[in-house]
C-alpha positions as CSV (number, residue, x, y, z in Angstrom):
1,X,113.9,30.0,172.2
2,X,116.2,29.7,168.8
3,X,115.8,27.5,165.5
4,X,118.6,25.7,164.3
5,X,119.0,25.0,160.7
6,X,118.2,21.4,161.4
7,X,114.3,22.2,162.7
8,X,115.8,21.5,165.8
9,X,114.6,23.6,168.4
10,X,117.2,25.2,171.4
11,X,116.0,26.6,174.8
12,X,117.7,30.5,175.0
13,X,118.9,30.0,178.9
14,X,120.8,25.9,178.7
15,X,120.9,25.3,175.3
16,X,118.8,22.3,175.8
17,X,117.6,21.1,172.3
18,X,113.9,19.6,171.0
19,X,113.0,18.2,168.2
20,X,109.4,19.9,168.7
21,X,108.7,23.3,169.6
22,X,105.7,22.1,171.7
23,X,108.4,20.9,174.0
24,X,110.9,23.6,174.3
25,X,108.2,25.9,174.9
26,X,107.4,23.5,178.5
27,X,110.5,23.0,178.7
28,X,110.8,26.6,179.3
29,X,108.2,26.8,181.7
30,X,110.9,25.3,184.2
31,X,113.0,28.2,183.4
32,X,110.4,30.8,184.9
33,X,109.9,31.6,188.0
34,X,106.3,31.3,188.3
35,X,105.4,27.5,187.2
36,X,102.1,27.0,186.7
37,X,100.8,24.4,189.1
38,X,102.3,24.5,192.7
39,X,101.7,21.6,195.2
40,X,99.8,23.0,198.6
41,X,101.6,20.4,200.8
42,X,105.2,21.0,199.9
43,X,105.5,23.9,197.9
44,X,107.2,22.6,194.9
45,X,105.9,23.4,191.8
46,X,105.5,21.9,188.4
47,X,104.6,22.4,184.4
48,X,101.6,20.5,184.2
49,X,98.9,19.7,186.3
50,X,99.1,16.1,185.2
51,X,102.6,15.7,187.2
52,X,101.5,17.4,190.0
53,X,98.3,15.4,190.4
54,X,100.5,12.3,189.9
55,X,103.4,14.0,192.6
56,X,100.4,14.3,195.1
57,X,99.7,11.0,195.6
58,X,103.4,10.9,197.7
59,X,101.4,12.7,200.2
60,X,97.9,10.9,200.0
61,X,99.7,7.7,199.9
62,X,97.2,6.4,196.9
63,X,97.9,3.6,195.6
64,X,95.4,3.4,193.0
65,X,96.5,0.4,190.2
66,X,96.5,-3.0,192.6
67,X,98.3,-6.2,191.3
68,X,95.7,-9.2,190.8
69,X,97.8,-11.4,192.1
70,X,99.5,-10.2,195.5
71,X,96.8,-7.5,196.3
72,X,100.0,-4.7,196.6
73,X,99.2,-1.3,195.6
74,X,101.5,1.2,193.2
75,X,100.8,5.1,192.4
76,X,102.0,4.3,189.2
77,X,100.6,2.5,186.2
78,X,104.3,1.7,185.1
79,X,105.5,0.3,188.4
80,X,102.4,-2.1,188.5
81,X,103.3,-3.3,184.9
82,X,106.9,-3.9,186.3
83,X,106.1,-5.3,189.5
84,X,103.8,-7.6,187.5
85,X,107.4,-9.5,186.2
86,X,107.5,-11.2,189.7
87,X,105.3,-13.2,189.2
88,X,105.2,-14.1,185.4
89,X,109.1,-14.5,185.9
90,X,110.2,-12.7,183.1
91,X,113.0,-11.5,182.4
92,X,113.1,-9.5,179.7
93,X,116.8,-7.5,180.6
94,X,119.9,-8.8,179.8
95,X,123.7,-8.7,180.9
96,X,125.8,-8.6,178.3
97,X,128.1,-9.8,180.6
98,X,127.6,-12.8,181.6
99,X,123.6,-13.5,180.4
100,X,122.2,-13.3,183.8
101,X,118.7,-12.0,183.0
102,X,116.3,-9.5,185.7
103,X,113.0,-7.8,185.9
104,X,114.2,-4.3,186.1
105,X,116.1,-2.2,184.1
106,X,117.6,-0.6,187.5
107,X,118.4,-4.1,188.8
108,X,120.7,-4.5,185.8
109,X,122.1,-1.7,185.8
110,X,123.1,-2.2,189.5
111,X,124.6,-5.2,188.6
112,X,126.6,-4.1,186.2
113,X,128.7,-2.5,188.4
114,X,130.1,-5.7,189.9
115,X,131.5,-6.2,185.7
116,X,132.5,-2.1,185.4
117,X,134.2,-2.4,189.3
118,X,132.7,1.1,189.6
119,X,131.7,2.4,193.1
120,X,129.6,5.2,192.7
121,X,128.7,5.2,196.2
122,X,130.7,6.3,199.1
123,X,130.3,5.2,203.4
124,X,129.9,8.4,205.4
125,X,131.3,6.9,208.4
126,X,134.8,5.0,207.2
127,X,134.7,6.9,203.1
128,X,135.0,3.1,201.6
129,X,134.1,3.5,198.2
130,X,131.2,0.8,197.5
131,X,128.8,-0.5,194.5
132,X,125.7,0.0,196.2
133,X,124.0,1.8,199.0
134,X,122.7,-1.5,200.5
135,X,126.5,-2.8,201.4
């Protein structure tokens, strides 16, 4: 780890930079071969016990935050709160574009792409270049 004249902090092996030396010091910890916490279902290993607890719930199938509405279950508390927009219909992203609104930052960003005409996706069978992967 180096210190830039700016207080900025900059990991040593990809030049990464932090503001705070907290983080380039767990940043670092991804850097090393032994991480500190290791799942015992699929081997991969993480920083902090935290993300691990929250990366084992893909194998206990948890779903531990349950909307009040539609009774459907999420591992995480931020995909309950954006599932939540269903039903409240709001819509708080906005294109640009052409002012068509959506729940999800990812849903606009999709749709962007019909504005851009960029196909980020190819088809293995015929290599058409396409917007999405559900085309």
């Amino acid at each position: 780890m180096t210190s830039t004249d700016f207080g900025v902090d900059q990991a040593d092996i990809c030049d990464q930079r932090f503001l705070e030396g907290g983080k380039v010091k767990r940043h670092m910890l991804k850097h090393s071969i032994e991480k500190l916490k290791r799942c015992h279902v699929c081997d991969k290993r993480f920083t902090q016990s935290g993300i691990l607890k929250r990366h084992m719930l893909i194998h206990t199938k948890e779903r531990p935050y349950r909307c009040d509405i539609c009774e459907k279950g999420f591992a995480r508390m931020e995909v309950l709160k954006s599932h939540m927009l269903i039903h409240t219909k709001d819509k708080p992203h906005r294109c640009h574009v052409c002012d068509k609104r959506f729940t999800q930052s990812g849903i606009l960003k999709r749709h962007m792409l019909i504005h851009t005409k960029e196909r980020p996706y190819r088809c293995d069978t015929c290599d058409k270049d396409l917007p999405n992967v559900e085309v």
